[in-house]
KEMI-340027 format. One record per atom (N, C-alpha, C): x, y, z. Coordinates in Angstrom, 2 decimals, decimal comma, always signed. Atoms other than C-alpha are relative to their C-alpha. Layout:
BEGIN
+---------+---------+---------+
!    east !   north !      up !
+---------+---------+---------+
!       X !       Y !       Z !
...
+---------+---------+---------+
This chain:
BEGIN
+---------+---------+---------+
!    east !   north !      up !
+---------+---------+---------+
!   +0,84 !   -1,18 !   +0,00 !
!   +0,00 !   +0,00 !   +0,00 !
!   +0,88 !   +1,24 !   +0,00 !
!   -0,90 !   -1,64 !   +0,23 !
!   +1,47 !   +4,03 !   -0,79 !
!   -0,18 !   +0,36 !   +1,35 !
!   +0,11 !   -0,84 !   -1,41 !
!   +2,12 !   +5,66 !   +1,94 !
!   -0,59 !   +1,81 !   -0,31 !
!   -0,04 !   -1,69 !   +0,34 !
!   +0,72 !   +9,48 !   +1,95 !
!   +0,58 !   +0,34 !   +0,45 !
!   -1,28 !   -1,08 !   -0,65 !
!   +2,77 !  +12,33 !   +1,95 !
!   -0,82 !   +0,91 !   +0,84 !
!   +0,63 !   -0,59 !   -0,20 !
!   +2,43 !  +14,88 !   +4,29 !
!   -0,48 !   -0,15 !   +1,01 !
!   +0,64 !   +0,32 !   -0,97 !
!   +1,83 !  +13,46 !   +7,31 !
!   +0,63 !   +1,13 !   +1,34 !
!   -0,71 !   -1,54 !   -0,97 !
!   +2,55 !  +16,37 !  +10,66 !
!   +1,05 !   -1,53 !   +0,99 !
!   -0,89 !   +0,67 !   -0,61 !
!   +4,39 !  +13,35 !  +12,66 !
!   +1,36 !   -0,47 !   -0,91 !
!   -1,36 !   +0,77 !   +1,06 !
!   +6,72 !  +12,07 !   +9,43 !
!   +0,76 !   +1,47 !   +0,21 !
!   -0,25 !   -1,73 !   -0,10 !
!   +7,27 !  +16,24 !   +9,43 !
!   +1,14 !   -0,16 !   +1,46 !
!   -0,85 !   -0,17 !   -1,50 !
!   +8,31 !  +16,02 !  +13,28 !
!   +0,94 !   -0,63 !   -0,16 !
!   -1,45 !   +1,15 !   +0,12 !
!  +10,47 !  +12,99 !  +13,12 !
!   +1,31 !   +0,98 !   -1,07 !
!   -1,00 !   -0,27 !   +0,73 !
!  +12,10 !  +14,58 !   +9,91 !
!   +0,88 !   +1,15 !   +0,84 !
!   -1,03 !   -0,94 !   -0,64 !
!  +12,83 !  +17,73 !  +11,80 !
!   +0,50 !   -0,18 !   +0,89 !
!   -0,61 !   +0,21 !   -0,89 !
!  +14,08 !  +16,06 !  +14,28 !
!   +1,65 !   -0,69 !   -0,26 !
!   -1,61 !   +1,02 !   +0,58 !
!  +17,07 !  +13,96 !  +12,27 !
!   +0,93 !   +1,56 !   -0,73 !
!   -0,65 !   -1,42 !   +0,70 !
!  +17,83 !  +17,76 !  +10,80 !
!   -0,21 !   -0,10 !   -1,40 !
!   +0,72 !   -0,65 !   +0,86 !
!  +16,38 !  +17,44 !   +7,81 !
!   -0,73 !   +0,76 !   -0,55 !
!   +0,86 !   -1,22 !   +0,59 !
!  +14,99 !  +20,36 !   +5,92 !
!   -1,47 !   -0,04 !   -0,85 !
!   +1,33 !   -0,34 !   -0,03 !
!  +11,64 !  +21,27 !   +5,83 !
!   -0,57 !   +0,66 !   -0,37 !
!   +0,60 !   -1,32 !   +0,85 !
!   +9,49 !  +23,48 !   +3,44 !
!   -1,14 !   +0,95 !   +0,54 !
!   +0,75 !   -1,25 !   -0,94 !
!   +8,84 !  +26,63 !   +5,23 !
!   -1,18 !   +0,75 !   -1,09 !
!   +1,34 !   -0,97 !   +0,96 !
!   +5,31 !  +28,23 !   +3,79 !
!   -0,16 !   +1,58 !   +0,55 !
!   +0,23 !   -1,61 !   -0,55 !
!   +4,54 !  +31,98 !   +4,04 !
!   -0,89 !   -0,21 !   -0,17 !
!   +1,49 !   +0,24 !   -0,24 !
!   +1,22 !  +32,37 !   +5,13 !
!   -0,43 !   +1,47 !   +0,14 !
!   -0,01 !   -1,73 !   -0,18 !
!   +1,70 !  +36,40 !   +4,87 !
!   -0,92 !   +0,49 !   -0,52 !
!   +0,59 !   +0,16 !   +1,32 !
!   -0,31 !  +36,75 !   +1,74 !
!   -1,45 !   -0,81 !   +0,04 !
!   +1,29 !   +0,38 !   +0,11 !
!   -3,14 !  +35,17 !   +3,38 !
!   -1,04 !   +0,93 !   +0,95 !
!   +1,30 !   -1,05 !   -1,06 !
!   -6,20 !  +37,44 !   +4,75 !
!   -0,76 !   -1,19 !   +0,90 !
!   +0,50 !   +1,03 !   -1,59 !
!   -7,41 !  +36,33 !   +8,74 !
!   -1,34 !   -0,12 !   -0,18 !
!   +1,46 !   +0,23 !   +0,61 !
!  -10,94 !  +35,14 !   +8,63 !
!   -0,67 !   +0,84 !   +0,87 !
!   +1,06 !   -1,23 !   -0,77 !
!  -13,67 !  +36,96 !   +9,58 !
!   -0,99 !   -0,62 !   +1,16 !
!   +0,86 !   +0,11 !   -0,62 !
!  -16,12 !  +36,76 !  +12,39 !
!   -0,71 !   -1,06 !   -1,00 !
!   +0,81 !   +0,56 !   +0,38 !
!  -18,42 !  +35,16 !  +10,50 !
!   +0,28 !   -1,34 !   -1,08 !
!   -0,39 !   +1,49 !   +0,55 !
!  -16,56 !  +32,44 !   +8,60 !
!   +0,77 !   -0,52 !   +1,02 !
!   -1,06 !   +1,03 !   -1,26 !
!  -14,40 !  +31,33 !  +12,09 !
!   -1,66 !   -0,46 !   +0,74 !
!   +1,12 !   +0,54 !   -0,61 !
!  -18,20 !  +30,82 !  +13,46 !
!   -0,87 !   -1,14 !   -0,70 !
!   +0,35 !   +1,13 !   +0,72 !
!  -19,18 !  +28,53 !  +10,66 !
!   +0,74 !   -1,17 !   +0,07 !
!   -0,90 !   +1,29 !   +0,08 !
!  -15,94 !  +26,48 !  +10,98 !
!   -0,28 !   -0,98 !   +1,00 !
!   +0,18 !   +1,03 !   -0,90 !
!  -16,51 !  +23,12 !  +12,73 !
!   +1,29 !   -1,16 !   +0,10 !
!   -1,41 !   +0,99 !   -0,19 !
!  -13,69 !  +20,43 !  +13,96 !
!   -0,35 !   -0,98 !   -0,52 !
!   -0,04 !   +1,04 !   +1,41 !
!  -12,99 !  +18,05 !  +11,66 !
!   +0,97 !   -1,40 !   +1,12 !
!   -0,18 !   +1,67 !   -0,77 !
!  -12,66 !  +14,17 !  +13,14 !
!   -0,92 !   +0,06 !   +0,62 !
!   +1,27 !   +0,97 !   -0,63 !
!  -14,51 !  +11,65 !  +15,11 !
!   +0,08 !   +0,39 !   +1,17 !
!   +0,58 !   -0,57 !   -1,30 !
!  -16,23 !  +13,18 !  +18,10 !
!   +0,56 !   -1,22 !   +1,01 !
!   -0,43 !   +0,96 !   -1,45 !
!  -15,26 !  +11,41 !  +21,65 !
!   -1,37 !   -0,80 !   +0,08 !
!   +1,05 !   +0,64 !   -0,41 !
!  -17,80 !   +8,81 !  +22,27 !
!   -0,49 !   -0,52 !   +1,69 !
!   +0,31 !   +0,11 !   -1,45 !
!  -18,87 !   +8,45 !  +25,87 !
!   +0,32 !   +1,30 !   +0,79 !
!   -0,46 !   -0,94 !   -0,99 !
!  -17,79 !  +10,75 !  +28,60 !
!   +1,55 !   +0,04 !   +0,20 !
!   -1,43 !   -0,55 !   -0,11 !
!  -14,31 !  +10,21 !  +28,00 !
!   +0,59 !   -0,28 !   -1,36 !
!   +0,16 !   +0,44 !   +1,39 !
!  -12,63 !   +9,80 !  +24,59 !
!   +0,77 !   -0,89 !   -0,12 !
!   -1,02 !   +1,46 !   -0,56 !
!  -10,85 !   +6,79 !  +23,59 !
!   +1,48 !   -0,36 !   -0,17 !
!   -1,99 !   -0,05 !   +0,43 !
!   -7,24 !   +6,03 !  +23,77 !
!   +0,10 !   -0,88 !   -1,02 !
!   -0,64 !   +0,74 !   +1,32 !
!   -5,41 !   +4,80 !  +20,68 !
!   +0,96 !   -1,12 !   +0,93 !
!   -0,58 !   +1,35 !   -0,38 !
!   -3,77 !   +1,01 !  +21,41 !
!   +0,56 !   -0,26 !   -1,40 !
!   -0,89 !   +0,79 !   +0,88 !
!   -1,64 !   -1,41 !  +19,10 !
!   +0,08 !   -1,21 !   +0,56 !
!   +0,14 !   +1,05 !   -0,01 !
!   -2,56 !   -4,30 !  +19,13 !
!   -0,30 !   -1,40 !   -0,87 !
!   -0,85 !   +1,06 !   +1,34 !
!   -1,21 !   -7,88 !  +17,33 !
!   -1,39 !   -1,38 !   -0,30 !
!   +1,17 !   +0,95 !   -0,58 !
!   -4,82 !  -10,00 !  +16,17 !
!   +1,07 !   -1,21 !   -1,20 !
!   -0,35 !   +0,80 !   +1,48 !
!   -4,24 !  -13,05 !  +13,94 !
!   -0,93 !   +0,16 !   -1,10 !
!   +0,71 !   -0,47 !   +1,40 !
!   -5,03 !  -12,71 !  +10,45 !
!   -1,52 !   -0,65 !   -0,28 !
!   +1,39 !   -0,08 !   +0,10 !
!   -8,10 !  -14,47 !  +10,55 !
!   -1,35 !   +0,27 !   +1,03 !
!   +0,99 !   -1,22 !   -1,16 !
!   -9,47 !  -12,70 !  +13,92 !
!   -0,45 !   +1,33 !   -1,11 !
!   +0,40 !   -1,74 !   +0,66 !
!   -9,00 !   -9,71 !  +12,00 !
!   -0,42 !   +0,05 !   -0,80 !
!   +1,08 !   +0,88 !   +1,37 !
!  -10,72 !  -11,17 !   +8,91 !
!   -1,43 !   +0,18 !   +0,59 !
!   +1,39 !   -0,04 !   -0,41 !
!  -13,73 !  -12,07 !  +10,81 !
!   -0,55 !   +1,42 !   +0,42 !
!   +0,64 !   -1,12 !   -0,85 !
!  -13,98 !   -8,84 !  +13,05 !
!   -0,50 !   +1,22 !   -1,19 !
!   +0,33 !   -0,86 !   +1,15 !
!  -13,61 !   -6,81 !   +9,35 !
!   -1,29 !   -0,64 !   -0,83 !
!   +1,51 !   +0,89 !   +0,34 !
!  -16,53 !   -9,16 !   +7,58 !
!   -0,94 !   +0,48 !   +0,71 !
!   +0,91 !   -0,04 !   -1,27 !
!  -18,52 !   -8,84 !  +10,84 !
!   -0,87 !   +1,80 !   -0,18 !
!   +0,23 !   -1,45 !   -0,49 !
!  -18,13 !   -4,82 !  +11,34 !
!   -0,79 !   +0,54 !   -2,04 !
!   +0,66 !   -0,40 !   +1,14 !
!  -19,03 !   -4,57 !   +7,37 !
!   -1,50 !   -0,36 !   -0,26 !
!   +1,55 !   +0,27 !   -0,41 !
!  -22,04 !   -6,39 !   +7,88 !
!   -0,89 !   +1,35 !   +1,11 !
!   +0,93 !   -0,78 !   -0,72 !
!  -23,24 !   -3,98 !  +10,35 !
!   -0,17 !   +1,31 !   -0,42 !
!   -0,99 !   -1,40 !   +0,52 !
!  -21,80 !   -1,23 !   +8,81 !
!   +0,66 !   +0,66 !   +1,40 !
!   -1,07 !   -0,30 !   -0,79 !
!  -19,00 !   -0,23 !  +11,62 !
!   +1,15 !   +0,17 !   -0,46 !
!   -1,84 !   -0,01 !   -0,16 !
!  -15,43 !   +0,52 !  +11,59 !
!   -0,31 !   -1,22 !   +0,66 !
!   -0,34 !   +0,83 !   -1,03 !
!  -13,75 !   -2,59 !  +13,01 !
!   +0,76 !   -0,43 !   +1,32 !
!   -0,11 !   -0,29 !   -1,83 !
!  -12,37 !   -1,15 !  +16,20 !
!   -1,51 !   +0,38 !   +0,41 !
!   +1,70 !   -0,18 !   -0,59 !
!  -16,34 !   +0,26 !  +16,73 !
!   -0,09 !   -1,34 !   +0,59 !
!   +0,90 !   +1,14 !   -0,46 !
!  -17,00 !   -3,40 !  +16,94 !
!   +0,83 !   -1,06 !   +1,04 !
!   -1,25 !   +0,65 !   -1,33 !
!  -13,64 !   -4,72 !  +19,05 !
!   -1,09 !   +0,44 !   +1,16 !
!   +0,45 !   -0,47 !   -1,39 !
!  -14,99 !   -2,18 !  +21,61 !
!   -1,35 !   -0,22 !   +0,41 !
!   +1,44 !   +0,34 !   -0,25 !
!  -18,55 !   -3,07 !  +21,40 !
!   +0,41 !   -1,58 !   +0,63 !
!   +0,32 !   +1,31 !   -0,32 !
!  -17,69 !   -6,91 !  +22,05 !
!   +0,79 !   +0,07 !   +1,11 !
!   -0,98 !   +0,16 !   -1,44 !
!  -15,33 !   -6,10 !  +24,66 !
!   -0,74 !   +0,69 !   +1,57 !
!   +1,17 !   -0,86 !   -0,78 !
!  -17,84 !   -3,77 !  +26,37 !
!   -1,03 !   -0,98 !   +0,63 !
!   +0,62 !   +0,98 !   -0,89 !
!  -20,10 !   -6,72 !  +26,64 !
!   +0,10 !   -0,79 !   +0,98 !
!   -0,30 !   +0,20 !   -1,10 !
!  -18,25 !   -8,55 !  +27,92 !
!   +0,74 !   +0,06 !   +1,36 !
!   +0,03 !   -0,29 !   -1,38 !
!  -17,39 !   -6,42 !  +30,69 !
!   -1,37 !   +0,11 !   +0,54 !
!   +1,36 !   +0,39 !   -0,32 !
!  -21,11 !   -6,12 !  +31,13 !
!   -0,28 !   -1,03 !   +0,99 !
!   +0,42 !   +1,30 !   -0,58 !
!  -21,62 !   -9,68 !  +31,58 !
!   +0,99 !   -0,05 !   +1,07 !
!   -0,77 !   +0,35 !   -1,09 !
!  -18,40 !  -10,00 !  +33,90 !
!   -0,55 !   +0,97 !   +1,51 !
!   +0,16 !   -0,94 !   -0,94 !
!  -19,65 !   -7,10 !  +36,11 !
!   -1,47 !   -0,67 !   +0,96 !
+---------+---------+---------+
């Protein structure tokens, strides 16, 4: 799979080995107005619950992760949505 360019962490890392980095002038751009900074809305996936969720890394086998992708397409989900839904249950049931 391509990797995209452009990512703000590949950016960090680079400036961190001292590689050079393409500075933008942003001089040349007019500040927004009242009324278009009140239209703007945040862009990504809202926190779900009362707290939001931490990012993990974690190793499934290839046909866990088969099924759980099948599964979550059937429902229509992402297939972390549906990790945390089955893991949720069963804290449920354990509780």
């Amino acid at each position: 799979m391509k990797r995209s360019r452009g990512s703000s962490a590949r950016g960090a890392r680079a400036a961190k080995k001292g590689k050079a980095t393409r500075k933008i002038d942003f001089s040349d751009i007019p500040e927004l107005s009242e009324r278009q900074l009140a239209r703007m809305r945040r862009v990504g996936r809202p926190p779900l619950g009362d707290e939001p969720r931490k990012l993990i890394a974690i190793r499934l086998d290839a046909s866990v992760l088969g099924w759980l992708r099948r599964t979550a397409k059937k429902k229509g989900l992402p297939y972390q949505s549906l990790v945390n839904e089955i893991l949720a249950g069963e804290i449920r049931k354990a509780s």
